[in-house]
N, C-alpha and C positions, 0 to 999 in steps of 0.2 A: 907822233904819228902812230897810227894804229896797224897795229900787226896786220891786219887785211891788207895794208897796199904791199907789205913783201910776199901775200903768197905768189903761185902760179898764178893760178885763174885771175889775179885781178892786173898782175906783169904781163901775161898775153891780153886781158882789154885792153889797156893803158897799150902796149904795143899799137894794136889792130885800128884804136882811135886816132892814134898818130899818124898811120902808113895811112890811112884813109884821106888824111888830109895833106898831105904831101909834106909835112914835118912843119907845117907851118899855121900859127897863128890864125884860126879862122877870126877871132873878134878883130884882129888887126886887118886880118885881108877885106873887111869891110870896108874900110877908111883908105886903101890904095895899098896899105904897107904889108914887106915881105919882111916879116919876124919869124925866128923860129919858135918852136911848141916844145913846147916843155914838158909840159901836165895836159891828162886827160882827165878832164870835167865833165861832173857827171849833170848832165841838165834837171831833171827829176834828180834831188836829193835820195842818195843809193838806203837811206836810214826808214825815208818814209817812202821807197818803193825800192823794196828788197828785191822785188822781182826781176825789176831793170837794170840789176846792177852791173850785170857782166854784159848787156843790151849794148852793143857799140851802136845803133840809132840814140842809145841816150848820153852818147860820150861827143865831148868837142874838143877838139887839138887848141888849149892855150898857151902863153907864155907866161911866165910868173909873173908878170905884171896885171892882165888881164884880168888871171883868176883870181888873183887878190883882189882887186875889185867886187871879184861876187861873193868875197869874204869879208865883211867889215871887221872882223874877228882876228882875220889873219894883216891890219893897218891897210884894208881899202877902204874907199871912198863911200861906194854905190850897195845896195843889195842886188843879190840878182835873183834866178830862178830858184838855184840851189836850194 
């Protein structure tokens, strides 16, 4: 894991993205279900849009399960936006 996600500025995004969504799962609370959030996922890739990166419009509250999913990288399934 890269030294960015311990600084501040990226521990208050990852905060702000969570309390946003009430601690829970937005890809889950599609489907009916109340998971909790774990990881805030950055919609626009933070690498190739440095701008958005502390942007909580471009963060979604997921669970580990989820965002592995938009990680083929990290044993999911699917690509996602990332």
């Amino acid at each position: 894991m890269s030294d960015e996600y311990h600084r501040k500025r990226h521990l208050v995004w990852r905060e702000r993205v969570l309390r946003r969504a009430g601690y829970l799962c937005e890809e889950c609370a599609r489907y009916g279900r109340r998971t909790p959030a774990t990881v805030a996922h950055h919609i626009k890739h933070a690498d190739a849009y440095p701008e958005l990166r502390y942007d909580v419009t471009n963060g979604r509250a997921l669970c580990a399960a989820c965002h592995n999913k938009y990680h083929p990288e990290k044993g999911g399934r699917r690509g996602g936006e990332d």
